[in-house]
N, C-alpha and C positions, 0 to 999 in steps of 0.2 A: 504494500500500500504506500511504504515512503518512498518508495521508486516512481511512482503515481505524479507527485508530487513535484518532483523533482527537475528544475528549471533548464531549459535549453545552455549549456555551458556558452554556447558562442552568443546567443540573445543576452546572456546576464553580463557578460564581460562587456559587450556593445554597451549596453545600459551601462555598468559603470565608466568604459568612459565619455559618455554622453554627459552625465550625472557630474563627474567629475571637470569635464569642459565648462559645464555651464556653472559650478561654483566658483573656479579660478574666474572665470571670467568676468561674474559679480565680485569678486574679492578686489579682482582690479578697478571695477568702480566703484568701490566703497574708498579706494584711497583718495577718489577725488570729492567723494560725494560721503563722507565719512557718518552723517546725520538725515541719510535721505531712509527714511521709516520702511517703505517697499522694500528697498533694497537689500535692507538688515533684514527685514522678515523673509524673505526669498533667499539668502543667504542660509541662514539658519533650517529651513525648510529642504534646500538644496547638501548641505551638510549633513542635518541624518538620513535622507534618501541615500547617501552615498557611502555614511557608516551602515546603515540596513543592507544593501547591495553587498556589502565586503562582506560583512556577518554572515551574508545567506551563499554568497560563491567559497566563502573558507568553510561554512557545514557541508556542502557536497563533494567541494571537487578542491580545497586547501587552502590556506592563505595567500591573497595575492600581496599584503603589507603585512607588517611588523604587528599592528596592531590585533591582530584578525588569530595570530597564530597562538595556535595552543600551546600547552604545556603539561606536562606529564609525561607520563607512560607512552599515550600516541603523539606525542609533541613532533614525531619524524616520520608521521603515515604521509603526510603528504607528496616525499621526496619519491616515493614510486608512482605516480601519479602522472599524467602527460603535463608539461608545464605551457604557461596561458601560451603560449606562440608558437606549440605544437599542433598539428593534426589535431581533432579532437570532434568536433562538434557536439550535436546531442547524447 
């Protein structure tokens, strides 16, 4: 059933960095516009969709950042794993 579930690997990587374009991009305009209210809220909004994104591609297929990665006993499942710029798809 959790295979069911489980996200297109090359759809989720697309989205993150889609996700992740359009945050730097707002970060970029907040340096000039450091008090514009939209843009702080779409920032922030654009931020966790992008922490959520990481969370859900390092639960199926491993960490893509530092952040993402586990620790313990499976802290090195990932390393057998295709990594993101392999072959891979669904």
């Amino acid at each position: 059933m959790e295979d069911r579930k489980r996200p297109c690997r090359r759809e989720l990587l697309n989205w993150i960095n889609v996700v992740s374009f359009a945050a730097d991009d707002t970060k970029l305009f907040l340096d000039t516009h450091p008090y514009n209210q939209e843009a702080l809220q779409c920032f922030d909004a654009l931020k966790k969709q992008r922490a959520d994104s990481l969370r859900e591609y390092a639960r199926y297929y491993g960490p893509l950042t530092l952040d993402t990665a586990a620790s313990g006993a499976d802290c090195w499942r990932w390393i057998n794993d295709p990594w993101p710029w392999q072959e891979g798809g669904c």
